[in-house]
N, C-alpha and C positions, 0 to 999 in steps of 0.2 A: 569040118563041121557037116559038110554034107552026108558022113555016114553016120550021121547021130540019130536019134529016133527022138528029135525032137520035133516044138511047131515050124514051118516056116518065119513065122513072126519071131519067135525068138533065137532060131538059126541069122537072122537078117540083124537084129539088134547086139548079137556077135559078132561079127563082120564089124560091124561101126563102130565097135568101142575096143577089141582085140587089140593093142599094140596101133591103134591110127594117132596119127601125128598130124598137121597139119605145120607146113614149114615153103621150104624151100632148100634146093642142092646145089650147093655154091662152089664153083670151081677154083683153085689156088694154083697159079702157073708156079713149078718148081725151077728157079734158075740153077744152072746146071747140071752137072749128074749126068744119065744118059740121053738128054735132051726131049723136049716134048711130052714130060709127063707132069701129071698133077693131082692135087691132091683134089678129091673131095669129098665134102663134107655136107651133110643133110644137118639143118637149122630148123627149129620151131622160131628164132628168133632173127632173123634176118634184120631188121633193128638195130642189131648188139655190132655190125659188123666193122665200123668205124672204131671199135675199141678191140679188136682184133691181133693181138701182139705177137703171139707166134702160135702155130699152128703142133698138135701130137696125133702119132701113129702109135696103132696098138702096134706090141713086138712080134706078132705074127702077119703085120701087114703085110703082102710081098711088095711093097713099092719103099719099104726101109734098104731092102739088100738094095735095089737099085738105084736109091737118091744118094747114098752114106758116101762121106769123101772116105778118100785112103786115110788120112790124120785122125779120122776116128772111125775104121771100120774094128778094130781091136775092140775100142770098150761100148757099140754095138752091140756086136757079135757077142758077147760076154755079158752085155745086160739079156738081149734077146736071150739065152741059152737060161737066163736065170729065172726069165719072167712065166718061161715053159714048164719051168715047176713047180707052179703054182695053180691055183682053181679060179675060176672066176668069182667066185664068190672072196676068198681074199685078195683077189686083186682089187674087187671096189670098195672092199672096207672101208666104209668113212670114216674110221678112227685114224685108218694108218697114214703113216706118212706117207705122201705121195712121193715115187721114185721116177728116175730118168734117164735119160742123156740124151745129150745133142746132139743130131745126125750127119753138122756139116754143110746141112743143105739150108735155102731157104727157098721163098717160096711169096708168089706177090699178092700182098692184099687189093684184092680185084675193085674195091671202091676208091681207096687212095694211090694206088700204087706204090705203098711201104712194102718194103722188104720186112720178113718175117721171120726166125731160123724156126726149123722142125724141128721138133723133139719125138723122140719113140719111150712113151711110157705106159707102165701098165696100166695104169687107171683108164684107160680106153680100151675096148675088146675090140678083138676083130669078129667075135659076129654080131655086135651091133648097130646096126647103121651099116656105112661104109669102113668102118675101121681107123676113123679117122676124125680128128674134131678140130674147129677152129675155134683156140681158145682164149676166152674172153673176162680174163681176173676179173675185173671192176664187176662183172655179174652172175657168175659163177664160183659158188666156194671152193668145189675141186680145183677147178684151175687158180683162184687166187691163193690157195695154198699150195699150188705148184709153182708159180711164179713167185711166190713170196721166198719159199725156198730154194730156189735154183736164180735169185736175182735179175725174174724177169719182169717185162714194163707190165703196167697198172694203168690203164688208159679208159677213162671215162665214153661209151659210146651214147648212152642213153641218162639222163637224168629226169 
């Protein structure tokens, strides 16, 4: 913005509305894996996090190679290679079906201390945010159609 040959006034009312969020960045301890890592994730809704059921990484995260057990670094490694072929733009198509797998890992919901499994799927990018979302069916339709399809829990945080 600042090489624009615009006013100040409305270089400054750019700035405040460009991509600002107002949230919070919530940290998920992963148990196991290579020990001491974690996921995080930037929340507009910090609220939602009592309904928190499992947490997804986009497939370019790098902290997928490093959480993924041996039992499933195979069909990983096979979704990641498949998810690389695509654009971001169909990756978030709200039409499609959300896809997945399970990385193995899980990870602690830092208000209850429920255990959580990760998933790596592509309806998350890795350049948005962190690359990473903590996801919350009961209030989000991506994620309640990710969990709906992959038989994961539906947990009311907020009514």
């Amino acid at each position: 913005l600042d090489d624009l040959d615009w006013s100040d006034s409305i270089k400054e009312m750019q700035r405040n509305w460009i991509g600002k969020s107002e949230g919070a960045t919530i940290q998920f301890e992963v148990s196991g894996g290579d020990g001491g890592q974690v996921v995080e994730v930037f929340t507009t809704r910090p609220d939602t996090l009592f309904g928190a059921t499992y947490c997804v990484l986009a497939p370019e995260n790098a902290l997928v190679a490093k959480i993924c057990t041996e039992d499933q670094r195979a069909s990983v490694e096979a979704y990641v290679k498949e998810a690389a072929k695509k654009s971001d733009l169909e990756r978030t198509e709200l039409q499609k079906t959300k896809t997945g797998v399970f990385t193995g890992a899980f990870a602690t919901n830092p208000v209850n201390g429920e255990s959580i499994p990760i998933w790596v799927a592509d309806y998350v990018l890795g350049s948005y945010g962190s690359g990473a979302v903590m996801a919350v069916p009961a209030h989000d339709d991506r994620d309640f159609e990710f969990a709906e399809e992959n038989g994961l829990p539906v947990k009311w945080g907020v009514r």
